[in-house]
C-alpha positions in Angstrom: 0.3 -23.6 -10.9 -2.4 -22.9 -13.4 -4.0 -19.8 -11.3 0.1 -18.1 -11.1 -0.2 -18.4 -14.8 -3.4 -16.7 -15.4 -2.3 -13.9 -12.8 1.0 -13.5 -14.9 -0.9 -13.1 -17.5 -2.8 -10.6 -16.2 0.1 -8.4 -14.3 1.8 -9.1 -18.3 -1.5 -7.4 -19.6 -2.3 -4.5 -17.5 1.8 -3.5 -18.0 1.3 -3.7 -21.3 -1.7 -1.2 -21.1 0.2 1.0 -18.9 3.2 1.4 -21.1 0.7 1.6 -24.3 -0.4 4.6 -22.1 2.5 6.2 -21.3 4.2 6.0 -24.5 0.9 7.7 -26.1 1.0 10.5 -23.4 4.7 11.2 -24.3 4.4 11.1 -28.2 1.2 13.6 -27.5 3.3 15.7 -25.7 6.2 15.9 -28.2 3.3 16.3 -30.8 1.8 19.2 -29.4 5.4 21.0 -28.0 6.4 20.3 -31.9 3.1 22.1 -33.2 3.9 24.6 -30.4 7.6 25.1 -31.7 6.0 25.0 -35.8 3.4 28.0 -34.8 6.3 30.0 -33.5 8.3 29.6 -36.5 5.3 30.7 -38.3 4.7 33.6 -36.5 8.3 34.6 -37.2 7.4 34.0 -40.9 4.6 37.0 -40.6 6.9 39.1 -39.1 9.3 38.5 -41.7 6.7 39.4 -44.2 6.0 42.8 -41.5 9.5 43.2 -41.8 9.9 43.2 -46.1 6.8 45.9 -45.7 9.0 48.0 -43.1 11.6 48.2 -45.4 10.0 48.5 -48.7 8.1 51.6 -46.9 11.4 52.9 -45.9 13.0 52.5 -49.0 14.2 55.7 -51.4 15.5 55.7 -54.9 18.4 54.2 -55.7 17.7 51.2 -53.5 19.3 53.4 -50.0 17.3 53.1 -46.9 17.8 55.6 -44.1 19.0 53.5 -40.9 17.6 55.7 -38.5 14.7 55.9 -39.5 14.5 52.1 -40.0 15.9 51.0 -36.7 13.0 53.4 -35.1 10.1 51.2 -37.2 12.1 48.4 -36.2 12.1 49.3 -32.2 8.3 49.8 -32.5 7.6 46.6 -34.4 9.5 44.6 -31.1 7.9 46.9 -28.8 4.5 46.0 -30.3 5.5 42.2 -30.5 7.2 42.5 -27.0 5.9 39.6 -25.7 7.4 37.0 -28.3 9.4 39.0 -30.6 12.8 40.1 -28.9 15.1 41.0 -31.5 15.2 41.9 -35.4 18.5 42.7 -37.2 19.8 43.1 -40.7 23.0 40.9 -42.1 25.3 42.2 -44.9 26.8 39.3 -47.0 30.0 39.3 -44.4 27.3 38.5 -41.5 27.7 42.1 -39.8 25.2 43.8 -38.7 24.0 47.0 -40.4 20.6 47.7 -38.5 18.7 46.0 -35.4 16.6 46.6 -33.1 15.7 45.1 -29.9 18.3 42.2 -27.5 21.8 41.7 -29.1 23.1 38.4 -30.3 25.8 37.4 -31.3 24.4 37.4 -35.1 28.5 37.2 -36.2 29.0 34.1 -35.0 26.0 32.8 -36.2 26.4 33.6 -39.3 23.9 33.8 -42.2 24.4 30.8 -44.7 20.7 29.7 -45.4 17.3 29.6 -43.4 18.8 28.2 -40.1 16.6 27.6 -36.5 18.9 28.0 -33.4 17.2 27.1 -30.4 17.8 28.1 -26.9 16.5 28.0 -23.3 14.5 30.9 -23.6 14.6 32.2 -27.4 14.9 31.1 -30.5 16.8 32.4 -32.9 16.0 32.3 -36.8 17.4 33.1 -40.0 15.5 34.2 -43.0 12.8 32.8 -42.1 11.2 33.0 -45.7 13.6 33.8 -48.5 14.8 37.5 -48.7 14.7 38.3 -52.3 11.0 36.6 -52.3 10.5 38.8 -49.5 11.4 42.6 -50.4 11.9 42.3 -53.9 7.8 41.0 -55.1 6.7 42.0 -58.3 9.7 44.9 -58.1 12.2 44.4 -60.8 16.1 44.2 -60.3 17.3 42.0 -57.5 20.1 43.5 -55.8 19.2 44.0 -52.6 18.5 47.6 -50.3 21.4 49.8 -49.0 21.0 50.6 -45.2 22.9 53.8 -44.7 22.9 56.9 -42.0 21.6 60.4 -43.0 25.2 61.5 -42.7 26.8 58.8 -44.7 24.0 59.2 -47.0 24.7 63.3 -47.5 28.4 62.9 -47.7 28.1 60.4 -50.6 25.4 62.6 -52.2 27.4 65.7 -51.8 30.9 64.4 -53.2 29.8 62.5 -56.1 27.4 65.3 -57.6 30.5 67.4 -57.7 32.7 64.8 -59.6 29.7 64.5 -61.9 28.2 67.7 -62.0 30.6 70.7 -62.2 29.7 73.9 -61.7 27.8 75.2 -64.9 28.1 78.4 -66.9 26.6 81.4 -66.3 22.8 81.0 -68.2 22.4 83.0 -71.3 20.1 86.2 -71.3 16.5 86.1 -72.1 15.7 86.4 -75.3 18.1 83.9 -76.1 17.2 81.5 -78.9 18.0 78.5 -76.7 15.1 77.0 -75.2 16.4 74.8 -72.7 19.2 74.4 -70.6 19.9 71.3 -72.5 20.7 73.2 -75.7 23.1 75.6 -73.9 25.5 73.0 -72.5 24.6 72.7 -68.8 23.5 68.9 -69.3 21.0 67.4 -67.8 19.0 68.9 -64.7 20.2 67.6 -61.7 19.3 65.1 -59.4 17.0 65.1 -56.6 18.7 64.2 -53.0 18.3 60.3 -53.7 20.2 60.1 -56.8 17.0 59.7 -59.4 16.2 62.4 -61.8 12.5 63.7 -61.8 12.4 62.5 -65.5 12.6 59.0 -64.7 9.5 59.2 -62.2 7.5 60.8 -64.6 8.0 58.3 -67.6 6.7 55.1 -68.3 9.8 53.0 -68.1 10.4 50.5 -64.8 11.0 52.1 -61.5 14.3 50.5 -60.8 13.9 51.2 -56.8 17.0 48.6 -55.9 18.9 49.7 -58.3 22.4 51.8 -58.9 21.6 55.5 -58.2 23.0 57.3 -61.2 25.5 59.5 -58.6 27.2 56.6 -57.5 30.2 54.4 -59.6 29.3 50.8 -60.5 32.5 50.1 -58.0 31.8 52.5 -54.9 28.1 50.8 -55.4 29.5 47.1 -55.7 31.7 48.2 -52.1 28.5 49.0 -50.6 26.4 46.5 -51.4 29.2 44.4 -49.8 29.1 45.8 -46.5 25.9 47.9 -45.9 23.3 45.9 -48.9 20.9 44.1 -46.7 21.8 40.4 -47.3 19.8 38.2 -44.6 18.4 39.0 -41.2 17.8 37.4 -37.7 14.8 37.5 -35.9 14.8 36.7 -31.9 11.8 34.9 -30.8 10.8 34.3 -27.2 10.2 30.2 -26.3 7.9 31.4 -23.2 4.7 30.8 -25.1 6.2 27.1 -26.1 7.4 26.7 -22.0 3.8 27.5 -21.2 2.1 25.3 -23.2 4.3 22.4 -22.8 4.8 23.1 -18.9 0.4 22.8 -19.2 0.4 19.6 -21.6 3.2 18.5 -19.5 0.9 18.6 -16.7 -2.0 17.3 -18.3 -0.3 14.3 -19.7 1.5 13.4 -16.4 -2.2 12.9 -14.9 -3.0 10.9 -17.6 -0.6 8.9 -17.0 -1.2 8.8 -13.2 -4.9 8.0 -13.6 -3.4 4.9 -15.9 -1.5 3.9 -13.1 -4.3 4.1 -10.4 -6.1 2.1 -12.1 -3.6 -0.1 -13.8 -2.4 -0.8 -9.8 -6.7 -1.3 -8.9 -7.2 -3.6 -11.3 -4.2 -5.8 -10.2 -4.9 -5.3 -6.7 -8.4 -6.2 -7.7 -7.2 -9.2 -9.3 -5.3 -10.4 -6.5 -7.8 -10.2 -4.0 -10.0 -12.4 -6.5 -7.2 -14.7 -7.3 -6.7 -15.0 -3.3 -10.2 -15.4 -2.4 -10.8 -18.3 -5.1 -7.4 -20.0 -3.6 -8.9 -18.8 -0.2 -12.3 -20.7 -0.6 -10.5 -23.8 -2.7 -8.9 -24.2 0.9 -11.8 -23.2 2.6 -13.6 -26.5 0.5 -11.0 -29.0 1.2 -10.3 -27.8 5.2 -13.7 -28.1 5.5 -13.6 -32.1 3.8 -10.8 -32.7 6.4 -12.5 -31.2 8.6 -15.3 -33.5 8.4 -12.8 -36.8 7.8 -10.9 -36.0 11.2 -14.4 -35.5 13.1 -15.2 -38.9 11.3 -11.7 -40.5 12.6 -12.6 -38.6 16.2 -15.3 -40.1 16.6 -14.3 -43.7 15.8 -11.3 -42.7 17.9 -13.8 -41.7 20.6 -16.1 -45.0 19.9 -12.3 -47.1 20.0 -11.4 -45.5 23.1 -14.9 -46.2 25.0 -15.1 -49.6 23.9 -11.1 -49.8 25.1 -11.8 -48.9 28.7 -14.6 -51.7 29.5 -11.7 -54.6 28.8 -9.9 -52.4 31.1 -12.0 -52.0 33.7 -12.5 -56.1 33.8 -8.7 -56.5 33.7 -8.5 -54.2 37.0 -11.0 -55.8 38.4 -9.4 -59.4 38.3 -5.8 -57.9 39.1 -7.7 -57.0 42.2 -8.9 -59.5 43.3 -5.6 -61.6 42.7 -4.1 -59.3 44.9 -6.4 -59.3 47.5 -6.1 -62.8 47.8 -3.0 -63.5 50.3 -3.6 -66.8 51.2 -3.9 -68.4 47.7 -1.8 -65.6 45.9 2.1 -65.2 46.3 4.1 -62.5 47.3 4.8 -62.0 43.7 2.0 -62.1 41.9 0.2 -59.8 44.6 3.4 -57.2 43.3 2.3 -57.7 40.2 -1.1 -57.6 40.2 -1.1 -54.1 41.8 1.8 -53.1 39.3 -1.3 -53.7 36.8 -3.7 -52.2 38.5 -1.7 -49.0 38.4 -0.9 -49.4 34.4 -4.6 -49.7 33.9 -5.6 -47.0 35.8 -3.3 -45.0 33.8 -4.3 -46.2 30.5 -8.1 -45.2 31.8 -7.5 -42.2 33.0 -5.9 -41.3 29.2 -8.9 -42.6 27.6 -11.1 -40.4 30.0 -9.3 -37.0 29.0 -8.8 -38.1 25.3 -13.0 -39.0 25.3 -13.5 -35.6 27.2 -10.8 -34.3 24.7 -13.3 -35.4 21.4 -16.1 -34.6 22.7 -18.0 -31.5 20.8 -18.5 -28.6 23.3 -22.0 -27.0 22.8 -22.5 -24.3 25.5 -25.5 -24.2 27.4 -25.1 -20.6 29.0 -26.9 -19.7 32.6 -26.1 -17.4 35.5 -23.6 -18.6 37.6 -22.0 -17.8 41.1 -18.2 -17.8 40.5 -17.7 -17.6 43.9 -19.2 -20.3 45.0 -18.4 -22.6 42.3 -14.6 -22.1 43.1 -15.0 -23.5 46.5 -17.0 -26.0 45.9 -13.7 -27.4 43.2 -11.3 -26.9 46.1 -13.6 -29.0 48.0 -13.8 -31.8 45.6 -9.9 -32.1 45.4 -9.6 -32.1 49.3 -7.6 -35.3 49.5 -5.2 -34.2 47.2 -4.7 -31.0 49.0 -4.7 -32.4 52.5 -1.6 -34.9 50.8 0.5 -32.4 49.9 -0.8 -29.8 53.4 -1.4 -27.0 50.4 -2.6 -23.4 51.8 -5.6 -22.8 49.3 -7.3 -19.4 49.1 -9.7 -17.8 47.7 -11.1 -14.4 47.4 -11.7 -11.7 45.4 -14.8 -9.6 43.6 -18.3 -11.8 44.1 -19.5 -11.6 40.5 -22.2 -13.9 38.3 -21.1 -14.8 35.0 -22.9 -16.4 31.7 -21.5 -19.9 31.7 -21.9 -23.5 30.9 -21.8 -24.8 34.5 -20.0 -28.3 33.6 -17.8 -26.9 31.7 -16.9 -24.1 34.1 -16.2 -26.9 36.8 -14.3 -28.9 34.3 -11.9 -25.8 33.9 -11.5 -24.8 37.4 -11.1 -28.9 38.5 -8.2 -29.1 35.4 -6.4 -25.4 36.2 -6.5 -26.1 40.2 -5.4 -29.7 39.7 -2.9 -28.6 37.4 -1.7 -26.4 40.4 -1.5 -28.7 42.8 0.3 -30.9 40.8 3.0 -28.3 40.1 3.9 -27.5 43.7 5.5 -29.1 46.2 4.6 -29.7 49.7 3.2 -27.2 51.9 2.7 -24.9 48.4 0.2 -22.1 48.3 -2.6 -21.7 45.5 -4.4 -18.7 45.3 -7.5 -18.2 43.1 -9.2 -14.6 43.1 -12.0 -12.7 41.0 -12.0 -9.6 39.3 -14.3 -7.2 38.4 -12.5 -5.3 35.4 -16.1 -3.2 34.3 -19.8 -3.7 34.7 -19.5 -6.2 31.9 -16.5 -8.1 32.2 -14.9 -9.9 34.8 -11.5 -11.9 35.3 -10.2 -15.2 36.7 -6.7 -15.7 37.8 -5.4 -19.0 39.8 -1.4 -18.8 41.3 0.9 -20.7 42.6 4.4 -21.0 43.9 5.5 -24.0 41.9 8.1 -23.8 39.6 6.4 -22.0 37.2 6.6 -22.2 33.2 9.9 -21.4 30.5 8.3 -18.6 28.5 8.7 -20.8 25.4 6.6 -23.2 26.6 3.5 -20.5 28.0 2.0 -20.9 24.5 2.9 -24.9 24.0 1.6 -26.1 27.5 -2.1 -25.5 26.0 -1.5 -28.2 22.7 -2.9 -31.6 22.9 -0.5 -34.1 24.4 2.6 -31.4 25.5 3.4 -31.8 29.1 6.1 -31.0 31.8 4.9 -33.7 34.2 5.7 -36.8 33.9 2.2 -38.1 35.7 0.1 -36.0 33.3 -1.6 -36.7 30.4 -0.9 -33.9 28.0 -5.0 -32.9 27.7 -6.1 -31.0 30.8 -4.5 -28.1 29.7 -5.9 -28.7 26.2 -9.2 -29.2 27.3 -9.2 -26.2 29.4 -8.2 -24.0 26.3 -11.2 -25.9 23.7 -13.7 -24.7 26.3 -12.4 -21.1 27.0 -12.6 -20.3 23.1 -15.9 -21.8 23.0 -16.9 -19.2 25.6 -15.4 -16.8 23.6 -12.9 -16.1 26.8 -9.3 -15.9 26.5 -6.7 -17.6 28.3 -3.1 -16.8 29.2 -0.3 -18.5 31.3 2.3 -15.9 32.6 4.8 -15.5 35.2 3.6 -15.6 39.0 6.0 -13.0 41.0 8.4 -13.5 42.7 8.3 -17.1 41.6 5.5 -19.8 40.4 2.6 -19.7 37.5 -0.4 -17.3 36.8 -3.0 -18.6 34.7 -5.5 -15.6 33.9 -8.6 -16.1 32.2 -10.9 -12.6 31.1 -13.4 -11.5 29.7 -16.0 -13.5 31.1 -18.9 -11.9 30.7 -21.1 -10.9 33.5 -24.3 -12.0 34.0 -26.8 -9.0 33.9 
């Protein structure tokens, strides 16, 4: 219980770490698209500021500002700032446009009420970005804004209100005259130059009044104008590509931050895991090992019980015997029974034999042994209990010499072949046969035409005790099995066609 809390603990930790991480990455990365989105709203700022220089170069007396020639300063500013700066156009206080250059937008709907940021997919679209008046009107006295009007309009205006002012003037007076000026004989004052300012005014000291009322125009006709061609706000278009780029780029940079955190977020829990499971793993391996050493302490008193059993056993037999050899003094009955011991005893023995062989540590003592040769030489030693049954045993195969313990070898081939035997019926057929499978390895399979084994009992039939004959003892086949693993073979009980068992034993290796 206690190691599942430290590794909660951990995994709780390293998430922890992780989200600490990732939250960090994306604050960063709104940080630095903000500061992206900041130095484009700055840059707008300095083209505003290019934009009050545009027009205060552009500008003529009387505040008016020729549109044509505006709009082409204003085209060449956007062409020069192509790359973010997609749009420029001037606002009257009704939010129409009166000059622009560059993408249209719908500047109407927008409107004009304050410094406003409209942001798109791909532009951004800003209003008075720094204050107007602050703008075009620095260190120049009189606030009312520029007049954006066409050459035309311009002339027209010009034209009709110098004749409403100015009529035509009487012929001048000789020379010789005693007036000295046109002043003194009644014409006025000398007229205007083509922007509505007299030259007196530019040559005095007094303020230059550059967005002011021209002198040719009515304080209403100029109020009318100012209303819907005086330059009240204006829109700049940015491009957001340059804020796409560099987010697209921290985007990317962040998102392998955070993968790198999870690497090794995921390696250090895996890390963890394969410690926490190899301290469990050797905490098993510690108290495996002190059973292991209490049940070869119990096998070995079980071994010790089971020797010391059989002598009393052996002297019981022995009496039982002798009663019933004993006709003359014995009765019928007690010879019966006497021989119904002898055969419970020699049962009971023959269960302490394979349970002692069972116990008994197998240290392999390899040598070079015939195969061949020690198969018949089995099949010899269980004669009688072939000839009983009139079995048909053969033997054949590949002659090969393999590295073997040779008692144990005859201990397997004396348990499989008895096994055999056991499992057919009279006049069955065994076969045992060798195989060469390479020049190192060799196999060992023994048939038979018996009834052959369920396939879910080919993998039981080897465990100590399991049986499917009622006069066996549940070991031989266990036995068999502790000595093949400790020969590094392997061992496997399959189906014998068309009927019957196949044991198979391989990779035995071949003696050089």
């Amino acid at each position: 219980m206690q190691p599942q809390r430290h590794g909660l603990v951990i995994y709780s930790l390293l998430l922890s770490i992780w989200a600490l991480v990732a939250v960090w990455q994306v604050e960063e990365h709104v940080h630095v698209r903000n500061e992206a989105r900041a130095a484009l709203v700055n840059r707008a700022k300095d083209i505003s500021t290019t934009l009050g220089i545009v027009l205060r170069s552009q500008r003529r007396f009387g505040g008016v500002v020729s549109k044509e020639r505006l709009e082409a300063s204003l085209t060449e500013l956007v062409k020069q700032e192509s790359v973010e700066l997609k749009g420029i156009a001037l606002l009257n206080a009704a939010g129409d446009m009166v000059a622009s250059a560059g993408n249209e937008t719908d500047f109407q709907v927008r409107g004009a009420a304050g410094p406003t940021e409209y942001w798109e997919a791909r532009t951004v679209t800003l209003i008075n970005p720094v204050d107007l008046g602050t703008n075009l009107t620095y260190d120049i006295e009189g606030t009312n804004p520029p007049i954006i009007m066409s050459r035309e309009d311009f002339t027209n205006r010009l034209a009709t209100n110098r004749l409403a002012m100015f009529p035509r003037p009487p012929e001048r007076p000789e020379p010789g005259s005693n007036l000295t000026n046109v002043e003194s004989a009644g014409l006025g004052p000398p007229p205007p130059d083509s922007f509505g300012t007299n030259r007196e005014s530019l040559r005095g000291d007094g303020p230059r009044r550059f967005f002011g009322r021209p002198r040719w125009m009515s304080e209403v006709e100029y109020q009318a104008l100012l209303q819907k061609q005086g330059v009240h706000s204006f829109i700049i278009v940015m491009s957001t590509g340059a804020i796409h780029a560099v987010s697209r780029q921290d985007f990317w940079v962040r998102g392998i931050i955070v993968l790198l955190a999870t690497i090794a977020a995921a390696g250090v829990g895996m890390a963890w895991r394969n410690v926490s499971e190899t301290s469990d793993l050797q905490i098993r391996l510690v108290r495996a090992s002190e059973l292991n050493s209490h049940l070869r302490e119990m096998n070995l008193a079980a071994a010790g019980l089971a020797h010391e059993t059989r002598n009393p056993l052996n002297i019981i037999r022995g009496m039982a015997q002798m009663l019933s050899k004993q006709t003359s003094v014995s009765p019928a009955d007690i010879q019966e029974k006497s021989r119904a011991i002898l055969n419970e005893t020699d049962k009971v023995t023959a269960q302490l034999n394979e349970f002692i062989n069972y116990s008994r540590p197998r240290e392999v003592r390899r040598s070079k042994i015939a195969l061949n040769p020690a198969i018949i030489e089995v099949v010899r030693t269980l004669a009688n209990d072939i000839d009983e049954k009139q079995l048909r045993v053969e033997t054949g195969g590949d002659l090969v010499a393999i590295e073997a313990d040779e008692q144990l070898l005859r201990q397997v081939l004396f348990n499989l072949l008895l096994n055999s035997i056991q499992a057919v019926g009279m006049n069955g057929r065994v076969e045992i046969s060798t195989r060469r499978l390479n020049a190192e390895e060799a196999a060992l399979e023994i048939r038979d035409d018996g009834p052959g084994v369920p396939p879910e009992h080919r993998q039981e039939i080897f465990k100590p005790y399991f049986t499917t004959n009622q006069k066996g003892t549940g070991l031989g086949l266990a036995v068999v099995q502790q000595i093949v693993l400790a020969h590094g073979w392997e061992i496997q009980c399959l189906a014998n066609e068309p009927r019957g068992a196949l044991f198979r034993i391989t990779h035995l290796n071949i003696a050089a």
